[in-house]
N, C-alpha and C positions, 0 to 999 in steps of 0.2 A: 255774428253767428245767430243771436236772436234774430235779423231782418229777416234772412237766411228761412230760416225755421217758418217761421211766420207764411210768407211768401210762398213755400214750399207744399204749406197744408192748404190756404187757400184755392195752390191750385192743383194739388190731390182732388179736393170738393169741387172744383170744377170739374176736372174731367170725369168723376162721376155723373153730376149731371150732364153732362156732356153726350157721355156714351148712351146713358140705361136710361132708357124709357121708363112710367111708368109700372112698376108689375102690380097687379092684381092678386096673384097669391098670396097666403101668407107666408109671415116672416119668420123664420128659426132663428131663434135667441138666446146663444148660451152665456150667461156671465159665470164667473169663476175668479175666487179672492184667492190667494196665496200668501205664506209665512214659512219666512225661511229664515233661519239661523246658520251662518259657516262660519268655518275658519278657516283664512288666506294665510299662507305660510308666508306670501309677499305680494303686497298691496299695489307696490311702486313698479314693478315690473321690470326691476333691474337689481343687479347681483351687487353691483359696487353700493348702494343704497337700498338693500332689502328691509324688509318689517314687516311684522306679522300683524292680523288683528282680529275680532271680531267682527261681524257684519249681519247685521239685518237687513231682508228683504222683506216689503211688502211689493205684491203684484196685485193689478186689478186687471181683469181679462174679457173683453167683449169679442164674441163671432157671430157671425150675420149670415144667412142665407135667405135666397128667394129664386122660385124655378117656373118657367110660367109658359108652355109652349117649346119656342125652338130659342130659349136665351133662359139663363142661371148667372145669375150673382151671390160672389158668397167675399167676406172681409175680415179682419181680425184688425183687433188695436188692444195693445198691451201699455200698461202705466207702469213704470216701476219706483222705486224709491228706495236707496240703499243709503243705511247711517251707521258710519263705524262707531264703533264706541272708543277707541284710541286716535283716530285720525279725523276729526273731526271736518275738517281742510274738503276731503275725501267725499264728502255726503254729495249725492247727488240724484238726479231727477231722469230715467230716459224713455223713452219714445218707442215707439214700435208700430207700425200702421202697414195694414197690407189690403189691397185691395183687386180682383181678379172677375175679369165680365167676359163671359161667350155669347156667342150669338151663332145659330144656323143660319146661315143666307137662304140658301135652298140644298138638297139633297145630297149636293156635289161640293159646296162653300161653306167655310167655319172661318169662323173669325174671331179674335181675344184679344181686349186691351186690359193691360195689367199695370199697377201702379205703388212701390215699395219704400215705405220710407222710417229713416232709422234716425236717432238722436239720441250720443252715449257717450262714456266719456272712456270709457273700458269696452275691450271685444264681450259681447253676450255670449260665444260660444268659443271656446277654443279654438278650433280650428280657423277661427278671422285671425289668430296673433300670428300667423304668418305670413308674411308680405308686409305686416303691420308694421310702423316704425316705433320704437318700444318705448314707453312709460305711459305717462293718465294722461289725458288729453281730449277734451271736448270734441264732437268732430259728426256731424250731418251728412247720411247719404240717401240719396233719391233717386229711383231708379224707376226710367217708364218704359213701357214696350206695347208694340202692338203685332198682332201672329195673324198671317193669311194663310188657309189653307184649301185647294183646290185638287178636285179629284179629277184630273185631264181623261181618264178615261179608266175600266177596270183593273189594269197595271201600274197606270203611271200616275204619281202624286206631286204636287208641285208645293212648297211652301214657301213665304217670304214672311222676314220678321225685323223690325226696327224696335231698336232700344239707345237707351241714354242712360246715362249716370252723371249726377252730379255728387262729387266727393268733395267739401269743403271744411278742413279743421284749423283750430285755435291756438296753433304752433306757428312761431313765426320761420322755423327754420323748414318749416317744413309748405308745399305747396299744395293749393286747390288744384280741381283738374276736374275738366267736362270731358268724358267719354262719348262717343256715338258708333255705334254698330249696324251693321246690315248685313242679315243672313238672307241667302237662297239653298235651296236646297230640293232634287229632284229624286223620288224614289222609284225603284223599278220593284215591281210586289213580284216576286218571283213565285211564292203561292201563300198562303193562309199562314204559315208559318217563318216566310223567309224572306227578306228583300233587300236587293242593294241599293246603295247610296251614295249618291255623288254631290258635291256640291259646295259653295265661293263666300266669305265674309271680307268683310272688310271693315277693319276696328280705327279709328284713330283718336288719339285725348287730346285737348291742348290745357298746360300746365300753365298757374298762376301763380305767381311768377314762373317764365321758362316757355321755351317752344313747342311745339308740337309732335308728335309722334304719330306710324302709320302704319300699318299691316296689312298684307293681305293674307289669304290664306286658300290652300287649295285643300278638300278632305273628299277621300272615296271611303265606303265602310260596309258594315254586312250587318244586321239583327236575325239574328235566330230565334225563335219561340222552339226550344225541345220540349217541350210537354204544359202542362197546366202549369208546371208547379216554377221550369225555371225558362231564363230565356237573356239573351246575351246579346252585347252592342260593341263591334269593333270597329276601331275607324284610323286611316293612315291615312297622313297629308304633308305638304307642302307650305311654310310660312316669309313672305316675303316681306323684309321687315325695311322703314325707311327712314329713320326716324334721327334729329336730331341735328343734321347736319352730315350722318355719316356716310360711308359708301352703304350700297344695297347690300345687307347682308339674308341669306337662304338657311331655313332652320326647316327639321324635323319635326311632325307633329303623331302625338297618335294618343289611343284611349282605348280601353277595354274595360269591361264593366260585366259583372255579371247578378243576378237576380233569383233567389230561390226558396220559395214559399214552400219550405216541406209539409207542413199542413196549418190549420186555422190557428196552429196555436205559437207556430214558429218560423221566423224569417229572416234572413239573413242578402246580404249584398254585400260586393267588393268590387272596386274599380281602380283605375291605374290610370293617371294622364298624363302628358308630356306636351308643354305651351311655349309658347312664347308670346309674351302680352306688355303694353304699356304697364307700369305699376302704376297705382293710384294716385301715391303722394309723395314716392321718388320719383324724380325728373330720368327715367332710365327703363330701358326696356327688363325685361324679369322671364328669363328663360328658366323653366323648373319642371319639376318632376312631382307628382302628389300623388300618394296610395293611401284610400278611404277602405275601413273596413266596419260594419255595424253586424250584431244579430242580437235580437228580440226573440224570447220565451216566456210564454205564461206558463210558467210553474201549476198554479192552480186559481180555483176560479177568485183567489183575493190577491195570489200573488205574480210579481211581474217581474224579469229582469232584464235588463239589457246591458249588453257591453257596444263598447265603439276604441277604434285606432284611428292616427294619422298621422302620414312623415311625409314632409318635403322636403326638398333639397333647392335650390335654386341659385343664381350666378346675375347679379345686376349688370350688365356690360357696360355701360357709359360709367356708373362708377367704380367698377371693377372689386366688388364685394361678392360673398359667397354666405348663404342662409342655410339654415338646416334648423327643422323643427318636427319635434316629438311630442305626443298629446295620445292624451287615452283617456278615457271615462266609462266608470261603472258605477249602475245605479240599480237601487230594488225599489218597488212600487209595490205599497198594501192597501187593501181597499179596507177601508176601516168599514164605511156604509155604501150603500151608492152612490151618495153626493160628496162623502169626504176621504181623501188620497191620502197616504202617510209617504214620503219620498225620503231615501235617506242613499247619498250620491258621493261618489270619491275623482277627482278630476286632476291629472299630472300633465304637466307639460312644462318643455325643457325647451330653449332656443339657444341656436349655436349660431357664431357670426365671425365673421373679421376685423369687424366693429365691435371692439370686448364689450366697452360702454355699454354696449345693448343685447348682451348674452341676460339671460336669467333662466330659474329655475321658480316653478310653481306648485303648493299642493295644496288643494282646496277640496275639506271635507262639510257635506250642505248637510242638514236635515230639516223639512219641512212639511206642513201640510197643505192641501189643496181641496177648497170648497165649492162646490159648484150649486150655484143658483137655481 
């Protein structure tokens, strides 16, 4: 896993320089230290061996921008360092790097290569513990992409975009897996406010140890902008899956999402999707269902809150298991100064299986501050 890692950042810092020229602008530099105290109701991430602990966070936080003409780059890289005070076993080191470049071609061509990489031994957010195979576990993902975008003419928009994933963890029972994707995608701008959507991916992983897996996908859909404030993305398709050795099997896809800024101080979104996709580190395809809900309120000018939901449901077929997970988190933000944040956070999440071994239940209550450089 070390080589892994190693090899990994090297060539993040390649294709940086790779892409970006040059910029001449200056550079926007934010750092940002963090301190955070919780308590994990269960550390292990399984109900037959639960335990509860303490945990300190330290965070160290860098973001980068630079904008210079017809091309912007902006980055983040997050250090983290977590030491239980009971579980000693537990301590550990993770990673976080993200890197994002545009570039205007000319008036009609946009173009972005993006570059995402993680190393941790625990999901950072709840919402990763589903699909995830449960307990502590070391485990590296790097994720690259590049987005073409062409204006064919004042209607019609053409996009193309390639990405990869590399998923490699420190479980022997468990498998790496290289992902590759390739999306197209054709819009018809119906006016200022409205446009359809048509358009072909094609995902396929090959698993380490284990075969291959292959998708395709068909998806037509519609975006509506109704006002300033809200504006909506639905889309219905077709998934042809091939993957394994099995007969071609034909799935259902679809997604709706919606977005609504009721004014500067409050926001909220909900979406709903329905997939079918290689899993990462099951050797098996993961047919599921996910409903995302957040909304953000600045109460006033020191305080903040936010809540968030998410349920999946999902059905492995080649191993014929069934998932279901629950998660919510709520948190309030006080601005102590301008530079220093008070965060104090409540975070539940419950997973159900077929596989009991790997049901668990989680509640983890944070309090922390947040200093900015």
């Amino acid at each position: 896993m070390s080589s892994i890692k190693f090899k990994v950042l090297l060539f993040s810092l390649f294709l940086l320089l790779l892409f970006v020229p040059p910029l001449e602008a200056k550079w926007d530099v934010d750092v940002a230290s963090s301190l955070y105290t919780a308590y994990d109701s269960n550390v292990t991430y399984a109900n037959n061996n639960a335990q509860d602990d303490v945990v300190a966070t330290v965070l160290l936080g860098l973001s980068l921008g630079n904008e210079w003409r017809t091309q912007r780059l902006n980055g983040s890289l997050n250090l983290i360092q977590q030491s239980y005070f009971d579980h000693n076993q537990f301590n550990n080191f993770a990673q976080e790097m993200k890197l994002n470049y545009y570039k205007d071609l000319s008036r009609f061509d946009r173009f972005r290569v993006w570059n995402h990489f993680t190393y941790a031994e625990a999901p950072l957010t709840y919402q990763e513990s589903f699909s995830r195979s449960t307990g502590r576990y070391q485990y590296c993902k790097h994720r690259f992409g590049m987005d073409y975008e062409k204006d064919l003419s004042p209607h019609y928009v053409l996009r193309s975009k390639y990405s990869n994933e590399l998923y490699a963890v420190e479980r022997e029972d468990l498998s790496d897996s290289f992902m590759q994707r390739l999306d197209l995608e054709l819009d018809y701008i119906r006016s200022s406010d409205a446009r359809f959507v048509c358009g072909y991916n094609f995902v396929t992983r090959k698993y380490d140890p284990g075969d291959r897996s292959f998708v395709h996908n068909l998806i037509f859909g519609y975006r509506r902008k109704f006002n300033v404030h809200v504006s909506m993305d639905a889309r219905v398709g077709v998934a042809f899956i091939d993957s394994f050795g099995s007969d071609l099997r034909v799935r259902r896809t679809s997604s709706l999402s919606f977005v609504n800024e009721l004014d500067e101080t409050t926001r909220w979104n909900v979406s709903l999707d329905q997939d079918s996709n290689p899993s990462a580190s099951s050797v098996s395809t993961l047919d599921s269902w996910r409903f995302n809900a957040q909304f953000a309120k600045q109460l006033s000018q020191r305080i903040s809150v936010s809540v968030s939901t998410f349920y999946a449901m999902g059905h492995y077929d080649e191993i014929d298991i069934d998932e279901d997970f629950f998660g919510a988190r709520l948190q309030l933000d006080f601005a102590v100064r301008t530079d220093l944040k008070a965060v104090l956070s409540y975070v539940f999440s419950e997973k159900i299986t077929d596989a009991t071994l790997s049901e668990y239940t989680k509640n983890l209550f944070t309090l922390g501050l947040t200093y900015v450089f």
